[in-house]
N, C-alpha and C positions, 0 to 999 in steps of 0.2 A: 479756183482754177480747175477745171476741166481734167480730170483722171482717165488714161489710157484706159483700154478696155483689157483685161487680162487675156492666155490663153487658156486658162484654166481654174480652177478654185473648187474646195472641198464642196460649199453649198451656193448655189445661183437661187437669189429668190427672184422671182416675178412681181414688181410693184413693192413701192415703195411708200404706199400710205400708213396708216397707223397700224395694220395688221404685219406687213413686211416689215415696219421698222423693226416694230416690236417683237419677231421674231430673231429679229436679226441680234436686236440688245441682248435675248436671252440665252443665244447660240454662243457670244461673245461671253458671258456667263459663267459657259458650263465649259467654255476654254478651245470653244472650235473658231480661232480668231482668219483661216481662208473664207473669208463670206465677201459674195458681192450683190449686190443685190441695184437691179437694173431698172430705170425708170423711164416709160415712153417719154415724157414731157419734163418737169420737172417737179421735184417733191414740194407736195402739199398742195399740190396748184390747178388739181383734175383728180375724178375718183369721186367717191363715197367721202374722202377724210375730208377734202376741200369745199365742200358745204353745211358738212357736220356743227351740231348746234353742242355735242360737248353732253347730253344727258349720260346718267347712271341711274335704272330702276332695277327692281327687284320684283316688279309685280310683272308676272309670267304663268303660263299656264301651264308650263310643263316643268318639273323636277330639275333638269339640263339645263335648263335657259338661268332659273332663280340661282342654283349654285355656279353658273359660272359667272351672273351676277356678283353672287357675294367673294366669292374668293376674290373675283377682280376689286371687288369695293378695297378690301386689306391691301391691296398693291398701293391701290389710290391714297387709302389714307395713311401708307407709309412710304411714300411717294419721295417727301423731302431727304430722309432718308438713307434713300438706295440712288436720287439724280441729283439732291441739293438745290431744289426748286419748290416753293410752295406752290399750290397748285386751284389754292383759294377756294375753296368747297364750295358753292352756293346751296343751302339746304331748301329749297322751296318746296321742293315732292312732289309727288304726281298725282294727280287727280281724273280719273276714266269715268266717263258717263253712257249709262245704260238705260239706252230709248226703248229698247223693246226685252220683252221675257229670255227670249234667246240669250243676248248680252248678257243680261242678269245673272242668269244660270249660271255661264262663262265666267263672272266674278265670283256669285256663290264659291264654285267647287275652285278657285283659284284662291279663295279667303282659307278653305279648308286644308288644300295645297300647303300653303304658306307657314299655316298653322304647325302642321306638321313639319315644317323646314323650321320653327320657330322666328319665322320672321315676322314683323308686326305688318298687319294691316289693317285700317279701319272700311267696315262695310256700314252708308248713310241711307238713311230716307230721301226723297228728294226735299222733305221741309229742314233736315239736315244741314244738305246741301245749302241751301238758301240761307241757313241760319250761320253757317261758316263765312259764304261767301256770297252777301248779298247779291252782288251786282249780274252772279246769274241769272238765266231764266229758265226755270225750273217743272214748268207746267207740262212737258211732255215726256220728265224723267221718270222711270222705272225707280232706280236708287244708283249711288255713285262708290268707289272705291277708293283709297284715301290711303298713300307710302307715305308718311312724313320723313324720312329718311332717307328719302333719295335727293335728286338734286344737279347740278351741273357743275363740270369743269372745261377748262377751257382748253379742245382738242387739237389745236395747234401749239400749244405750250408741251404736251403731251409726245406728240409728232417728233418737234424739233429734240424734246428730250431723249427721246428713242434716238434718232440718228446721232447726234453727238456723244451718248454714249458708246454706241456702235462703232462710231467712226475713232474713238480713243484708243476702244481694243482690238482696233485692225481691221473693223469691216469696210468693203468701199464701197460706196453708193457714185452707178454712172447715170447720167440724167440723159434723154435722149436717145434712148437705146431701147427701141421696139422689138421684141422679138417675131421672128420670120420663121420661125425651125424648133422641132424636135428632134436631135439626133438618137437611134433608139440602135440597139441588139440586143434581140429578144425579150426576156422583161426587164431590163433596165434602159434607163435613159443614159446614153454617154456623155451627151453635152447639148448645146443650145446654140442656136444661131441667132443672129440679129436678122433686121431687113436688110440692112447694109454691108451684110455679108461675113461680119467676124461670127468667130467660133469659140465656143467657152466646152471645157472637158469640167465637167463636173461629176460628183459621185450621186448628189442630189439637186434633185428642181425642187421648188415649195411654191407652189400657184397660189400666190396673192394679188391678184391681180383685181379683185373690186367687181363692178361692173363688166370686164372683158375677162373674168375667169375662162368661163365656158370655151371662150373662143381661143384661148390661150390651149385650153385642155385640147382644141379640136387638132391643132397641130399635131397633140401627141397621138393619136387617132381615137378618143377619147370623148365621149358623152356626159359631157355635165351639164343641166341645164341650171345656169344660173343666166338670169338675162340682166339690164338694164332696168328701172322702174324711174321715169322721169316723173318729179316733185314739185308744185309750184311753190314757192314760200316768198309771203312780203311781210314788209316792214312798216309800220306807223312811224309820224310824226310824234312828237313830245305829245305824251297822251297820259293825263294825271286826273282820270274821274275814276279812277280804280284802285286800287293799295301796288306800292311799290312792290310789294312783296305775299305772291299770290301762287298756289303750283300750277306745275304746266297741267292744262287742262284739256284733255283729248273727249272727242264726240265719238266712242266707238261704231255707231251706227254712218255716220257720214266721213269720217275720217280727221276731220277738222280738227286745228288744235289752236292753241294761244299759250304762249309763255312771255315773262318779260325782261327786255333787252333790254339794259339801262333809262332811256327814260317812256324808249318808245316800247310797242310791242312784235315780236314775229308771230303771223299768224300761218297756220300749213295748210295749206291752197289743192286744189285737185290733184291727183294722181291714177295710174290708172294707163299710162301711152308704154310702151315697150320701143324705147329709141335713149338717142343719144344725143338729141336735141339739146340746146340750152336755150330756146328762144323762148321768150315770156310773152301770150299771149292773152288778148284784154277779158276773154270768158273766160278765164282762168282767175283772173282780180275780180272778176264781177261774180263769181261764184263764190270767193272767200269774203269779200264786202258782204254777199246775201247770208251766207253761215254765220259768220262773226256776230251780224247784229241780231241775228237771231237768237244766240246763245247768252250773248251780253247786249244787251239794248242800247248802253250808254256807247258802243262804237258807232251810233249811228253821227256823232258829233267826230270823230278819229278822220284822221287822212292817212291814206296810203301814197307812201312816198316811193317806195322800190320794190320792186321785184326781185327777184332771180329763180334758179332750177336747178335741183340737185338731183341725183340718180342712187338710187337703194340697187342695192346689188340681189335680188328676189333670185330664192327658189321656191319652186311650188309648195313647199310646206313651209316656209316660213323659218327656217333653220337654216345653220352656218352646216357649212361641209367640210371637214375635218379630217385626214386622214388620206389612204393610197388606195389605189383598184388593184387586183390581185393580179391581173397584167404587166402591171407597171409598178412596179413595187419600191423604187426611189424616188415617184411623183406623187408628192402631197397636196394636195389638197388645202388651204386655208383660205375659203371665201364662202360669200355667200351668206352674209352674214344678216342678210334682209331688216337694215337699218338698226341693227345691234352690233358692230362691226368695232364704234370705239370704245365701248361699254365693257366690251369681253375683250378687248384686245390684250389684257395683261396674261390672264388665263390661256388664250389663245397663242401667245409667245412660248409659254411655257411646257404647253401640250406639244406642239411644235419641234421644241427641242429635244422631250422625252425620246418621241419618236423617231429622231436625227441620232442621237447619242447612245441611246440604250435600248434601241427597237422598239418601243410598245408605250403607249399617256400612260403614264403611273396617277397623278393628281387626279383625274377625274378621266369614267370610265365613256369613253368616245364611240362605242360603236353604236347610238344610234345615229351620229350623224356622219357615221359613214358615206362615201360617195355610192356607194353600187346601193342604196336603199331605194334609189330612187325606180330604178330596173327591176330592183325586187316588190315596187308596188309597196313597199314597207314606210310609208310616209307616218312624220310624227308633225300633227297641222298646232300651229302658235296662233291661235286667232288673235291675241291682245298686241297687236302693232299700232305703229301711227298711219296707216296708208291705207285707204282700200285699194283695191286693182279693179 
């Protein structure tokens, strides 16, 4: 049943995917149980979370990304826990290949990165590669990089865990409820509007809002560029000329990747359009058919059975946006998380709350993904993603 809209509440988050939820669970936490948190559509069901494939990596190029990796990994695998849900780990790892010297370098100094984070990675040869995992094709690798330890869960089990905890310790989630409005004096936010016209007095907003941050912020009179990044991804038929259990393997140079989905495989398709489009069109399949068998030969016998199109929530450097403008000093910020969104989401609840509760992220030091970096020209670039643009 359908929950009234309040006229007021201590915090209003914006969006209700795995970043809101989990914001909301850990606000509920720390014992701020007025939280309401508003959802244009319905939860799970649009956004970044409602296509999400569920990965957890640690291979990152920047210091920021690797530890909010790991802290999040300890959330995950004490997960059952704190919600009373196994969350069933699949360890496969990740696997990045490096076509040209550039890349390389990019893993080089991300192995020595890591090293120094103590986290494991293995750096291959391309004869390596081929030796682990014959059914590549190998002939035009530099060398590859190799997380046994990462792996996937399953981000709607995750999701729904966020909300039903949330909703135990008082938070409510309304579904269908677009915002229209920033109510503002001077630098704070007083409340929020809908498009249909209710009013919420709040003490805080939290911009979780996915792909429509930006535009969320622009109400407040607010510059964030975070856009849309629309994704193709399909799915194979039962395809058993490969090992059931193989890691997800991305083509850093083209974008391309392959992981496997029980019997079939999901392969990751062009990207690259700034929309909000879901339409699946046929150069899009016929671009991931040409990559696939180029990388594994043996897909040349595979059928592609589905489509779909997901949207990464991109900022220009490749980094989540965390934190308030100095204008606006009870609007935070939490998006933008440029398809790292449910990986950090545990971290990213918690950072959240520091700064809701006790003024200032105590767990991990957040200014550089400040929002005003981007005005300050002060960008920190992630090249190790799954997408090109």
């Amino acid at each position: 049943m359908q929950k009234e809209l309040p006229s007021k509440a201590n915090v209003v988050i914006i969006g209700s995917g795995v970043i809101g939820a989990g914001i909301a669970c850990q606000l509920i936490k720390r014992g701020i149980d007025d939280v309401v948190v508003l959802e244009q559509g319905e939860i799970g069901a649009q956004g970044a979370t409602s296509k999400c494939i569920g990965g957890l990596r640690t291979q990152f190029s920047t210091a920021i990304n690797i530890r909010f990796s790991l802290i999040s990994r300890e959330v995950f695998r004490n997960f059952k826990e704190q919600f009373g849900i196994d969350l069933n780990f699949r360890p496969y790892g990740y696997l990045f290949l490096a076509t040209r010297e550039k890349e390389w370098s990019v893993l080089l100094d991300t192995s020595r990165l890591m090293t120094r984070l103590k986290t494991p990675l293995e750096l291959f040869t391309p004869q390596e590669v081929a030796q682990q995992w014959p059914f590549l094709d190998v002939k035009d690798l530099v060398g590859g990089s190799y997380t046994k330890d990462d792996g996937f869960y399953d981000p709607h089990t995750v999701l729904w865990a966020y909300v039903k905890k949330a909703r135990l310790g008082g938070a409510v989630f309304i579904e269908g409820a677009k915002i229209g409005g920033v109510l503002r004096s001077g630098k704070k936010i007083t409340g929020v509007e809908t498009t249909k016209g209710h009013q919420i007095k709040t003490e805080f907003v939290v911009n979780a809002a996915g792909p429509w941050a930006g535009q969320v912020a622009a109400l407040a009179g607010l510059d964030l560029p975070i856009e849309p990044l629309r994704r193709h991804l399909f799915f194979t038929d039962t395809f058993e000329e490969i090992p059931d259990v193989f890691p997800m393997v991305f083509d850093l140079n083209s974008g391309w990747y392959m992981k496997r989905e029980g019997k079939g495989l999901i392969l990751g398709g062009p990207s690259g359009e700034r929309s909000f489009s879901n339409d699946v069109n046929f150069d899009a399949e016929e671009w991931t058919a040409i990559e696939s068998i180029r990388r594994v030969p043996a897909l040349e016998r595979s059928r592609i059975i589905r489509g779909w199109v997901g949207h990464y929530e991109l900022t220009p450097d490749h980094h989540a946006v965390i934190g308030a403008f100095p204008e606006l000093e009870n609007f935070i910020c939490a998006a933008g998380f440029s398809g790292h969104g449910f990986q950090h989401s545990p971290i990213t609840g918690m950072l959240v709350a520091e700064l809701i509760t006790e003024g200032r992220a105590k767990t991990e030091d957040i200014y550089p993904l400040r929002p005003t970096r981007f005005r300050e020209d002060n960008l920190i670039h992630e090249p190790i993603t799954a997408f090109r643009e």
